[in-house]
ChimeraX commands (.cxc) that place a marker at each C-alpha (Angstrom):
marker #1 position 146.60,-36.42,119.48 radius 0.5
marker #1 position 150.45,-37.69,119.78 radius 0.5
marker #1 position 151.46,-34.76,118.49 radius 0.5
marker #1 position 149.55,-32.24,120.18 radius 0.5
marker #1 position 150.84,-33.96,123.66 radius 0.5
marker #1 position 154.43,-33.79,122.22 radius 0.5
marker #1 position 154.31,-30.05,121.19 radius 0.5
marker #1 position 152.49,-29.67,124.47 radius 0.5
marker #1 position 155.35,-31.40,126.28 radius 0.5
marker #1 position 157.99,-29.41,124.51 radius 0.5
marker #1 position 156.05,-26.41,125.48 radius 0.5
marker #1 position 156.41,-27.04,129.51 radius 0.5
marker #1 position 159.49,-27.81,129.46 radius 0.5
marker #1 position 160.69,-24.76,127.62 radius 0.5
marker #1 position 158.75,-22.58,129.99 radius 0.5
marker #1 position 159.81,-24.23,133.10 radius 0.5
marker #1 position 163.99,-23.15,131.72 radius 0.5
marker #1 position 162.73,-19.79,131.06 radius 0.5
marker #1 position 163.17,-19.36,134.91 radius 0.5
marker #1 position 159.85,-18.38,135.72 radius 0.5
marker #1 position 159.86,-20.44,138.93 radius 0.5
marker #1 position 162.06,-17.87,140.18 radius 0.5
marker #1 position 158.74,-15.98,140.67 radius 0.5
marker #1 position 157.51,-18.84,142.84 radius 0.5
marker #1 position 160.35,-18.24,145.03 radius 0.5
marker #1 position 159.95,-14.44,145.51 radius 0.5
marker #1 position 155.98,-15.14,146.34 radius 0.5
marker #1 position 156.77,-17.83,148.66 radius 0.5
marker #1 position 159.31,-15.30,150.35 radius 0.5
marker #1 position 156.60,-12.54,150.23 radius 0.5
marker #1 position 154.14,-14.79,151.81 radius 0.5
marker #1 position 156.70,-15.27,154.64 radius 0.5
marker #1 position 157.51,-11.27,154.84 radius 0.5
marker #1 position 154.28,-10.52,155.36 radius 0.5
marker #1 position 152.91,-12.57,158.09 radius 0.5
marker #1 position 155.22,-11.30,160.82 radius 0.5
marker #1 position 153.72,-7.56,160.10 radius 0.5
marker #1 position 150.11,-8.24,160.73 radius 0.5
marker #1 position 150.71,-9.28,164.18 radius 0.5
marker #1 position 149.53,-6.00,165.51 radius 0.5
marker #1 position 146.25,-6.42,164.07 radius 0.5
marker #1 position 143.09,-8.16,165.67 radius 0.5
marker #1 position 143.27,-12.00,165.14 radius 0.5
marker #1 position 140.21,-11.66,163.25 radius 0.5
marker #1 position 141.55,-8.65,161.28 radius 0.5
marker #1 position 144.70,-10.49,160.55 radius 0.5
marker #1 position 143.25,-13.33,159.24 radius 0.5
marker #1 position 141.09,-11.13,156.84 radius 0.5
marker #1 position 143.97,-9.02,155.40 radius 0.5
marker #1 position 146.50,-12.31,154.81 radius 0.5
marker #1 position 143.64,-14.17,153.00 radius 0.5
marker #1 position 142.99,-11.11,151.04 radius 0.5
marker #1 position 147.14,-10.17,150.45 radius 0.5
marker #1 position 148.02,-14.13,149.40 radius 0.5
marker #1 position 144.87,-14.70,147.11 radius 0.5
marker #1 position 145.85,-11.50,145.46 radius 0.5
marker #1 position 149.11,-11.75,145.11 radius 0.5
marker #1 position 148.51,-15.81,143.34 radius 0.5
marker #1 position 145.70,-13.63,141.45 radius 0.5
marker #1 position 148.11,-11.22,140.10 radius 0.5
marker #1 position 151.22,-13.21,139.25 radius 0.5
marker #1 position 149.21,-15.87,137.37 radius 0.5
marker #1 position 147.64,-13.14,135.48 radius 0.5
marker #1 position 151.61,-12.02,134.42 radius 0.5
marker #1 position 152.93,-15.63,134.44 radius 0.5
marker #1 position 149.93,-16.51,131.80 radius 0.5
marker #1 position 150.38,-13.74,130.06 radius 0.5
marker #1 position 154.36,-13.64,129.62 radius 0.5
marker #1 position 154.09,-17.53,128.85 radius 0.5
marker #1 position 151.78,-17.51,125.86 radius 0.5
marker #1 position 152.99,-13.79,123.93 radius 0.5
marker #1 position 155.97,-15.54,122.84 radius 0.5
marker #1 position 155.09,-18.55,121.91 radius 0.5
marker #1 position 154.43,-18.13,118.35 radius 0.5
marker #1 position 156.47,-15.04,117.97 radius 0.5
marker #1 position 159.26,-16.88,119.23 radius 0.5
marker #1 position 158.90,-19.89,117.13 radius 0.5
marker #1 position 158.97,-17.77,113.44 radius 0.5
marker #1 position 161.76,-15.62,114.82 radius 0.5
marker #1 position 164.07,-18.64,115.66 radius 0.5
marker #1 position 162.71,-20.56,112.08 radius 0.5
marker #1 position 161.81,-23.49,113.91 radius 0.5
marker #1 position 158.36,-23.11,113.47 radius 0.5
marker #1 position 159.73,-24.49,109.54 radius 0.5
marker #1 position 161.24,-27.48,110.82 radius 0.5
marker #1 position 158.34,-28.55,112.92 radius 0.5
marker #1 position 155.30,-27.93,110.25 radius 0.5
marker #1 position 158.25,-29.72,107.69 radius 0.5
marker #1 position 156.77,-32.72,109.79 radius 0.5
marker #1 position 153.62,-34.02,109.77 radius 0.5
marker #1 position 152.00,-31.37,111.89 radius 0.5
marker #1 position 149.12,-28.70,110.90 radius 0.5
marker #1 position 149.19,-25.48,111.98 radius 0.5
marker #1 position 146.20,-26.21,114.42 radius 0.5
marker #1 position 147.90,-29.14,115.98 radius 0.5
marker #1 position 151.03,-26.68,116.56 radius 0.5
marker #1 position 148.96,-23.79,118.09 radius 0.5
marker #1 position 146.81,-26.32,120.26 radius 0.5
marker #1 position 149.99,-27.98,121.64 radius 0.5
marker #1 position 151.43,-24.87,122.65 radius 0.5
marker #1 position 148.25,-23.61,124.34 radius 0.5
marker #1 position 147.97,-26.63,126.28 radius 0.5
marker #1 position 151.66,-26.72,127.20 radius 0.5
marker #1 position 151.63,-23.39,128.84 radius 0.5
marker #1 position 148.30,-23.78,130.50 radius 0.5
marker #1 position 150.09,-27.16,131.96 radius 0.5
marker #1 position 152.92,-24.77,133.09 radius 0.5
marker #1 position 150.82,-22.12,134.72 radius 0.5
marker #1 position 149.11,-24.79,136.24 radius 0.5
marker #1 position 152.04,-26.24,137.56 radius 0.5
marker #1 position 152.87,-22.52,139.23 radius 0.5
marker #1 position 149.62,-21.77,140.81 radius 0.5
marker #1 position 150.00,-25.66,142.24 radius 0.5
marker #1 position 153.48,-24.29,143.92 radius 0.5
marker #1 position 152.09,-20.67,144.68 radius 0.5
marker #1 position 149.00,-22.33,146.10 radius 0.5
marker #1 position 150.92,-25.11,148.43 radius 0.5
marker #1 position 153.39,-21.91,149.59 radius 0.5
marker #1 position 150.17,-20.10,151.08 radius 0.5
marker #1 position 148.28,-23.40,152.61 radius 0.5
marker #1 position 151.86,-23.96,154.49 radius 0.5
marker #1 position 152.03,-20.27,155.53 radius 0.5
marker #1 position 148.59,-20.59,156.80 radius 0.5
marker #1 position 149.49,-23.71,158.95 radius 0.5
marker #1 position 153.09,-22.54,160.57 radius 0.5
marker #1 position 150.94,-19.68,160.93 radius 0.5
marker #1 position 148.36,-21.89,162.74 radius 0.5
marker #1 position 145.29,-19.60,160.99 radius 0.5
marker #1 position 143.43,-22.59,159.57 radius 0.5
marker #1 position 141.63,-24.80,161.98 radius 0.5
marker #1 position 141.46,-27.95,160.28 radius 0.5
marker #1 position 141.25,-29.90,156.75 radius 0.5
marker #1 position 137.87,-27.51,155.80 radius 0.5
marker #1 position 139.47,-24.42,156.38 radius 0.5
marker #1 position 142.63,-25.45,153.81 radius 0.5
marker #1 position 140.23,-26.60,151.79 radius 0.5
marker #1 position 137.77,-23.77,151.11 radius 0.5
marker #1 position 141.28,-21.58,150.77 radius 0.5
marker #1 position 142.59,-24.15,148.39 radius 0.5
marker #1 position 139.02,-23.76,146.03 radius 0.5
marker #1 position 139.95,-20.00,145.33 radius 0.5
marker #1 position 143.03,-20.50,142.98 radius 0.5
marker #1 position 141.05,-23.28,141.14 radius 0.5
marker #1 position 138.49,-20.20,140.04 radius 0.5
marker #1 position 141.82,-18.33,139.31 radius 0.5
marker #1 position 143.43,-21.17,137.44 radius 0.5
marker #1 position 140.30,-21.26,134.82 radius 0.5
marker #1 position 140.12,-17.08,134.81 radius 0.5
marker #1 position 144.26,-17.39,133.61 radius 0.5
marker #1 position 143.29,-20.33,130.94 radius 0.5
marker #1 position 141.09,-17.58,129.55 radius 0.5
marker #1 position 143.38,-15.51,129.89 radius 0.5
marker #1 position 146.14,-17.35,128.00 radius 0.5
marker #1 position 143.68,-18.45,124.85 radius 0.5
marker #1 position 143.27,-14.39,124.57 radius 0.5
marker #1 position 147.00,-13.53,124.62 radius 0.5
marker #1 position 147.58,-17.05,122.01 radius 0.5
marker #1 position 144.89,-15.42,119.90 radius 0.5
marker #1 position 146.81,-11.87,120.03 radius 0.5
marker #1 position 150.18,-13.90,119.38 radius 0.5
marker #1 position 148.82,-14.88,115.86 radius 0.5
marker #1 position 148.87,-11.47,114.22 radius 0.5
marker #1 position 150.49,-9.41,117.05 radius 0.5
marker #1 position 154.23,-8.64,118.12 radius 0.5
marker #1 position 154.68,-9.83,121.75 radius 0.5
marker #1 position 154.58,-6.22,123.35 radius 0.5
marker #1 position 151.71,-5.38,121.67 radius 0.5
marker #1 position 150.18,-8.57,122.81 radius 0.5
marker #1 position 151.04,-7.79,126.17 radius 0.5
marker #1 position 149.22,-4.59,125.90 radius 0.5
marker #1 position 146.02,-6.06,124.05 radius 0.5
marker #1 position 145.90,-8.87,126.65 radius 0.5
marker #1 position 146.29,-6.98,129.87 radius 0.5
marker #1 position 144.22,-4.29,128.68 radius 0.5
marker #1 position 141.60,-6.56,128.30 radius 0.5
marker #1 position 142.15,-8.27,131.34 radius 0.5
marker #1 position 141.44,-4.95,133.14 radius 0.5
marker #1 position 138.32,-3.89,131.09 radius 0.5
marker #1 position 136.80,-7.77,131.66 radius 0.5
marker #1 position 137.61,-7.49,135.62 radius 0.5
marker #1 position 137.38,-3.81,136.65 radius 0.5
marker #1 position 134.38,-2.58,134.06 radius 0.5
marker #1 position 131.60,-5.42,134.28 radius 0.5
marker #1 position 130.00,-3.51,136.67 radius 0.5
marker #1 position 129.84,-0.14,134.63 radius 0.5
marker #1 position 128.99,-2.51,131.49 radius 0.5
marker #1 position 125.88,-3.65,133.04 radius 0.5
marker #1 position 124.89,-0.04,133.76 radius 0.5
marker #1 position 125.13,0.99,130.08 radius 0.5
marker #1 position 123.27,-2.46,129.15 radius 0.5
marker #1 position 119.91,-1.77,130.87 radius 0.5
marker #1 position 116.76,-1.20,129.25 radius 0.5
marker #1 position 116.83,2.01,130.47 radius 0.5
marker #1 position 119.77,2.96,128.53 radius 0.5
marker #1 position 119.03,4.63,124.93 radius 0.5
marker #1 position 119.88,2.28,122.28 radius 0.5
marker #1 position 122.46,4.38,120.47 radius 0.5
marker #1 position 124.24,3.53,124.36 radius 0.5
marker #1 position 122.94,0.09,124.95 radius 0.5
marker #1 position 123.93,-1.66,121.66 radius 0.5
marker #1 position 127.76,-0.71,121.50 radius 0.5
marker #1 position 127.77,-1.77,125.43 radius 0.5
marker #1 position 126.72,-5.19,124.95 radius 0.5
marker #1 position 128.39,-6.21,121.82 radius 0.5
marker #1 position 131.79,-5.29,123.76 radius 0.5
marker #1 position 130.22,-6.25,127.22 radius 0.5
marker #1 position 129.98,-10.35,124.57 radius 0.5
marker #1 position 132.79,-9.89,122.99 radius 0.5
marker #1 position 135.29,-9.54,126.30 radius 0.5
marker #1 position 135.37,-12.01,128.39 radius 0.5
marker #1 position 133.87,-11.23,131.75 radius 0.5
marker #1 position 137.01,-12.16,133.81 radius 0.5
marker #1 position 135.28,-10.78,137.32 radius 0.5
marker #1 position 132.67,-13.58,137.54 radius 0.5
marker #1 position 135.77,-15.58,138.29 radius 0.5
marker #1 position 136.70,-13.57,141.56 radius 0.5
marker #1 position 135.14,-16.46,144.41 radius 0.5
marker #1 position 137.28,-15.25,146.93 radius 0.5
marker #1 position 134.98,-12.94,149.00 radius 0.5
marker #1 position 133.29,-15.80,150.45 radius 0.5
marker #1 position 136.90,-16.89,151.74 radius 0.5
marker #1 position 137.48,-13.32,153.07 radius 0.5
marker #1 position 134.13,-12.05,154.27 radius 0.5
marker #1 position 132.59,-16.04,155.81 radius 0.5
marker #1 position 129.23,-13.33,155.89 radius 0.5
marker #1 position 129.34,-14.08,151.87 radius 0.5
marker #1 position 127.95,-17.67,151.34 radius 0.5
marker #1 position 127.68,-18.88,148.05 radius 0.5
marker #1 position 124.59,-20.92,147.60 radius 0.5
marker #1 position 125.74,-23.86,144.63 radius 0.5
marker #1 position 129.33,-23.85,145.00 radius 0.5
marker #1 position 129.41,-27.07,142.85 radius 0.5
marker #1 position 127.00,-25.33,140.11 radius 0.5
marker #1 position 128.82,-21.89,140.33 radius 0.5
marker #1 position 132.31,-23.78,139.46 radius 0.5
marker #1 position 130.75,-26.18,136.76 radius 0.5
marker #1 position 129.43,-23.08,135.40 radius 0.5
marker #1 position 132.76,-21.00,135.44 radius 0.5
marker #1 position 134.14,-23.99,133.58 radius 0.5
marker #1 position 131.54,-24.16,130.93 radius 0.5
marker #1 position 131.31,-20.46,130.16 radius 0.5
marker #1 position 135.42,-20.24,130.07 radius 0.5
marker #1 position 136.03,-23.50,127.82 radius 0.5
marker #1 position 133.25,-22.13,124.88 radius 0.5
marker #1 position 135.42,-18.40,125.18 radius 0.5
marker #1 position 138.79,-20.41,125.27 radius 0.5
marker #1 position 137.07,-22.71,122.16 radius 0.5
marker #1 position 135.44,-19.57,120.10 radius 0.5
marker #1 position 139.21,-18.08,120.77 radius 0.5
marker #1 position 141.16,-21.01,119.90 radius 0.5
marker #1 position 139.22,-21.66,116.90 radius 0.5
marker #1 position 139.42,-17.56,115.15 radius 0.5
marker #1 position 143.10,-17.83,116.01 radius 0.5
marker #1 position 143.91,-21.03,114.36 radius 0.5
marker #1 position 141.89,-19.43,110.96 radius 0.5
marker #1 position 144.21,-16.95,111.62 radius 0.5
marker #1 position 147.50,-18.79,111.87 radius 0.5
marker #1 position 146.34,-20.67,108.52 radius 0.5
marker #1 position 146.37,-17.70,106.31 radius 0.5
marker #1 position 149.41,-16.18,107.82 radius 0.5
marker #1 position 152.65,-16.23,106.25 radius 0.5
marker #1 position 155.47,-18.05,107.90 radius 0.5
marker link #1:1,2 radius 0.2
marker link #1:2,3 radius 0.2
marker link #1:3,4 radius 0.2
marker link #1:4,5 radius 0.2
marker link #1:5,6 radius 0.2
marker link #1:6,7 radius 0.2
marker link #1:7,8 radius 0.2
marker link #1:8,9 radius 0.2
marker link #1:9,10 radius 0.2
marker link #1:10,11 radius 0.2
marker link #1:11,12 radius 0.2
marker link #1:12,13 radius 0.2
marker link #1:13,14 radius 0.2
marker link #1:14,15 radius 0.2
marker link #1:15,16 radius 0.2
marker link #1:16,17 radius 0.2
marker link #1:17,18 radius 0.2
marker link #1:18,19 radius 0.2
marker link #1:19,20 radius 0.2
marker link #1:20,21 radius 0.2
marker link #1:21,22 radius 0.2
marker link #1:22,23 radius 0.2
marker link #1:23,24 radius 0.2
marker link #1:24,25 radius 0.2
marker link #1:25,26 radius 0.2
marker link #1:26,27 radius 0.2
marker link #1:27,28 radius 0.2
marker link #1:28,29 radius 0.2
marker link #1:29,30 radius 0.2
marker link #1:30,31 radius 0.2
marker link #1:31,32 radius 0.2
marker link #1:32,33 radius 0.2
marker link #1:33,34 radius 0.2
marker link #1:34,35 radius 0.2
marker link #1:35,36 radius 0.2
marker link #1:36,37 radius 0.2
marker link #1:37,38 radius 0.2
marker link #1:38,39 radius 0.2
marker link #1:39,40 radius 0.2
marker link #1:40,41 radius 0.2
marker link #1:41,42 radius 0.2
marker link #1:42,43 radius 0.2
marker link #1:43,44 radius 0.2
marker link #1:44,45 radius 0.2
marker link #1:45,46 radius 0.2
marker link #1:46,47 radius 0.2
marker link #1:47,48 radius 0.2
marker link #1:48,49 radius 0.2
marker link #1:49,50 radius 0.2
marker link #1:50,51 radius 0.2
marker link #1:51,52 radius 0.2
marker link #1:52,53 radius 0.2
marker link #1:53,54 radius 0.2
marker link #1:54,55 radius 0.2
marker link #1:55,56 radius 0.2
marker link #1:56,57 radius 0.2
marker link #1:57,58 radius 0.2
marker link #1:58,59 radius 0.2
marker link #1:59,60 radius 0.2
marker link #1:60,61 radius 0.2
marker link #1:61,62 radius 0.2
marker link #1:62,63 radius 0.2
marker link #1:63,64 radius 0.2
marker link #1:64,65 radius 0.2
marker link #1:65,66 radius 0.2
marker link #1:66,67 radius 0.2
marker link #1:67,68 radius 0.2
marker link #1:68,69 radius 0.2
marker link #1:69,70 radius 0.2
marker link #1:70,71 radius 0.2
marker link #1:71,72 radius 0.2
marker link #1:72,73 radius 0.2
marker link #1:73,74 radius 0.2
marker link #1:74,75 radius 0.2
marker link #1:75,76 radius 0.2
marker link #1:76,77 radius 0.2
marker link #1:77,78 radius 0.2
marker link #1:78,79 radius 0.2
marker link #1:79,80 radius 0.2
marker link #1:80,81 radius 0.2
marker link #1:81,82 radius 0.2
marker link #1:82,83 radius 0.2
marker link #1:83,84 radius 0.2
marker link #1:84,85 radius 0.2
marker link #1:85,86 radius 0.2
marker link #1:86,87 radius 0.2
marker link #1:87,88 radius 0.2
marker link #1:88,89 radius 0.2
marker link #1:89,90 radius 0.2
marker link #1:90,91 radius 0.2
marker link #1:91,92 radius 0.2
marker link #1:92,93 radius 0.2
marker link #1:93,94 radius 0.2
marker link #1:94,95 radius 0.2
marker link #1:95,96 radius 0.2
marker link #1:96,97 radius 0.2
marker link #1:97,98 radius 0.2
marker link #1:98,99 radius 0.2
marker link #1:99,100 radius 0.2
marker link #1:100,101 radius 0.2
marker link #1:101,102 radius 0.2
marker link #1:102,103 radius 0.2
marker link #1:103,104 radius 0.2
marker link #1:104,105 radius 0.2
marker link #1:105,106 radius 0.2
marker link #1:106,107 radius 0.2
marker link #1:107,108 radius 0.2
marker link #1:108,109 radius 0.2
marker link #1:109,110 radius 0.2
marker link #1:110,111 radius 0.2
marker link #1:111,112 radius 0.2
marker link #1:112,113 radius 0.2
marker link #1:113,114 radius 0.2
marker link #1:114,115 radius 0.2
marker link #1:115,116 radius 0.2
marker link #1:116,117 radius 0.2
marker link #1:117,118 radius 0.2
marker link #1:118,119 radius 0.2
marker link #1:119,120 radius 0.2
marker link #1:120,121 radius 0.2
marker link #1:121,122 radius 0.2
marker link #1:122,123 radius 0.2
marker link #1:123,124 radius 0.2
marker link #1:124,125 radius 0.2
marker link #1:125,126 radius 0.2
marker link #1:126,127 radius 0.2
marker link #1:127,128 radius 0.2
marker link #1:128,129 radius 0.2
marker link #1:129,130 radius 0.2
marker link #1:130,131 radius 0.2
marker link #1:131,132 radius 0.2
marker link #1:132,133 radius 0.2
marker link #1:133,134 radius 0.2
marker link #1:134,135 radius 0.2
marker link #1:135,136 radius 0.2
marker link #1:136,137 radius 0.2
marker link #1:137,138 radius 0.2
marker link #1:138,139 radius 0.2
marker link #1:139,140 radius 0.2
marker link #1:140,141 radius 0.2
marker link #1:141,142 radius 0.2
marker link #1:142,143 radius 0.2
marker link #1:143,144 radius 0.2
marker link #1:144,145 radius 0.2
marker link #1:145,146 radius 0.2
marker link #1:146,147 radius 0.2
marker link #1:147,148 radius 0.2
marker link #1:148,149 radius 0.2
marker link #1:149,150 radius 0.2
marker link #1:150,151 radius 0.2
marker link #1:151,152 radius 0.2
marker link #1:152,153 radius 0.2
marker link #1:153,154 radius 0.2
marker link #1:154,155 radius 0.2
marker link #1:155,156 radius 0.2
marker link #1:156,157 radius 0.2
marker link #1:157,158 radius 0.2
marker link #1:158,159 radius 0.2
marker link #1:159,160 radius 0.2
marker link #1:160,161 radius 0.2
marker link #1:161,162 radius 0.2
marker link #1:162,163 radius 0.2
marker link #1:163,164 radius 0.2
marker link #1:164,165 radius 0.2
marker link #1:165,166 radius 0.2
marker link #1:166,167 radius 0.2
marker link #1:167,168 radius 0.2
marker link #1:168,169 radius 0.2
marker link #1:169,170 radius 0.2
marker link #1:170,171 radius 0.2
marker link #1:171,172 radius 0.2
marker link #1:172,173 radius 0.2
marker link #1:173,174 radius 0.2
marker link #1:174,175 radius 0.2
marker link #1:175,176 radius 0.2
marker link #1:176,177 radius 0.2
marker link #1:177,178 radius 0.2
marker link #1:178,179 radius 0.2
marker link #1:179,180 radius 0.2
marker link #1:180,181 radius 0.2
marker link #1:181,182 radius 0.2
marker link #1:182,183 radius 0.2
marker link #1:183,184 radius 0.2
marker link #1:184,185 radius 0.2
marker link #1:185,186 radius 0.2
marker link #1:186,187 radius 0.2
marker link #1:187,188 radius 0.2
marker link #1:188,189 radius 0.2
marker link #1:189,190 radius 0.2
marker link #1:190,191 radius 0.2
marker link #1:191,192 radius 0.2
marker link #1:192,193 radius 0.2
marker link #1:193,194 radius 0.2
marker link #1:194,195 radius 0.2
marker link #1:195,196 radius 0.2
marker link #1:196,197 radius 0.2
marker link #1:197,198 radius 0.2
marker link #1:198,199 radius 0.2
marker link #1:199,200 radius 0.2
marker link #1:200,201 radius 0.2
marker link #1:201,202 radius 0.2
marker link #1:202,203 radius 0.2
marker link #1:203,204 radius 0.2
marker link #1:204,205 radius 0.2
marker link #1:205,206 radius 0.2
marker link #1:206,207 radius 0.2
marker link #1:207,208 radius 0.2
marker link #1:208,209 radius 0.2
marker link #1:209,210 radius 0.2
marker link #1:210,211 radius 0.2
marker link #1:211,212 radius 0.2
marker link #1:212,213 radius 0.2
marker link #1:213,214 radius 0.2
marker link #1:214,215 radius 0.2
marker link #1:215,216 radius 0.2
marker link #1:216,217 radius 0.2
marker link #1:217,218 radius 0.2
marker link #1:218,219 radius 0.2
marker link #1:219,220 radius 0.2
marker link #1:220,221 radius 0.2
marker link #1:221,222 radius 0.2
marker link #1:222,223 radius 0.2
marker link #1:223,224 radius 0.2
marker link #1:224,225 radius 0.2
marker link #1:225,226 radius 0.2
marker link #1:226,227 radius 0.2
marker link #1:227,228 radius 0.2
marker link #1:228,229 radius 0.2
marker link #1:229,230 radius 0.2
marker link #1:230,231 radius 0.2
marker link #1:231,232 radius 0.2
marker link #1:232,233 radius 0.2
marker link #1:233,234 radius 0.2
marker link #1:234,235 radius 0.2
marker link #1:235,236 radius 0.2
marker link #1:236,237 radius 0.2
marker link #1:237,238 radius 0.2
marker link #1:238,239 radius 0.2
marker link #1:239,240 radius 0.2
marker link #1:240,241 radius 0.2
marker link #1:241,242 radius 0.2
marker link #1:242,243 radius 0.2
marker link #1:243,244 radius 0.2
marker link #1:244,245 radius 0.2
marker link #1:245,246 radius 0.2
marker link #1:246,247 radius 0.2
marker link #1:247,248 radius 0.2
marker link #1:248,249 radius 0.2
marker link #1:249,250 radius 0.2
marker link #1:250,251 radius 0.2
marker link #1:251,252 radius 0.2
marker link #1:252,253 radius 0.2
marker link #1:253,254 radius 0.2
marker link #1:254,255 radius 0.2
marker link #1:255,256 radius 0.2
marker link #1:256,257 radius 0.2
marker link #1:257,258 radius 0.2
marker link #1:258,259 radius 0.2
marker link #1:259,260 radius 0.2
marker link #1:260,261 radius 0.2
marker link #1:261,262 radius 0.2
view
């Protein structure tokens, strides 16, 4: 376990020098741009359109921050040889590969926290939270978003074992987009109604990609109309269904990684 933590340590701080927190910066000074321009909407209008712009805008840049993290990490680590020195040590491949995993999820972690602090202070100065609760049910969003971008990161780690980083980028949005934009059309093709020679392609790829959109909580923070009913339950159950993708992932990537030549 020592060693995963170490190789996990390494990880952060490597991608905390990579400058990435210059991103922070630029959302925190989009968050500020922003406000000032909705002033000629309704108050209730406002508020609706800056809690949809800042929750998408923390959606979106995780997604590219947990992307960019994890495509180089193993790509990186055979091109510079050091990968040699550090499996020289007492260290097995899946040690290595679980280290880095958890080192960049710490450092996207890290961002959100700083993305997500930037938009609770806009919303105070702004004085469009009431009290404590209203922070609070903002603050829940990026916690949905932080377990969508873990998944997220185990896909593009999994790519990173056989895949050049660009191509990894590719595979990894793309499936991103199909897991967010398509579950809708996926359950179309999936219904009984569907003929078979339809239905069975549909839901082996409708299992096989993640289904990043359940992950998208933040139309009950936009629209207060949308209630969910089991918060607690809906979040357990985000958890649950990312950590066995992010395990199943882990796991064919690591079998992966063995076999490979280094």
């Amino acid at each position: 376990m020592n060693v995963i933590l170490a190789i996990a340590k390494t990880t952060l701080g490597e991608a905390i020098r990579r400058r990435v927190l210059l991103v922070i910066l630029l959302v925190g000074v989009l968050f500020v741009a922003i406000a000032p321009a909705l002033e000629a909407l309704s108050p209730r209008q406002e508020l609706t359109v800056l809690r949809s712009l800042t929750l998408g805008v923390i959606q979106l840049t995780s997604a590219v921050i947990a992307v960019v993290l994890t495509v180089y990490l193993i790509p990186n680590e055979i091109e510079r040889r050091t990968i040699y020195t550090i499996l020289s040590k007492p260290v097995r491949r899946w040690q290595f590969m679980i280290g880095k995993y958890l080192g960049a999820v710490g450092a996207l972690g890290l961002m959100m926290a700083l993305m997500t602090g930037i938009m609770l202070l806009v919303f105070v100065v702004m004085g469009k939270s009431k009290d404590v609760s209203d922070l609070a049910m903002l603050a829940k969003v990026p916690i949905a978003f932080f377990i969508q971008m873990s998944l997220l990161a185990a896909v593009s780690v999994f790519f990173s074992t056989f895949a050049s980083p660009i191509v990894n980028f590719f595979l990894s949005g793309g499936v991103y987009l199909v897991g967010t934009m398509f579950d809708s059309f996926f359950n179309v093709l999936t219904k009984e109604t569907q003929p078979l020679i339809v239905k069975i392609p549909a839901t082996i790829v409708h299992v096989i990609i993640p289904n990043f959109q359940s992950f998208n909580v933040q139309n009950s923070v936009i629209n207060p109309t949308q209630v969910i009913q089991n918060e607690t339950m809906l979040y357990v159950g985000l958890s649950v269904y990312a950590v066995t993708y992010i395990s199943i992932l882990m796991i064919l990537g690591i079998i992966v990684f063995e076999y490979r030549e280094v």
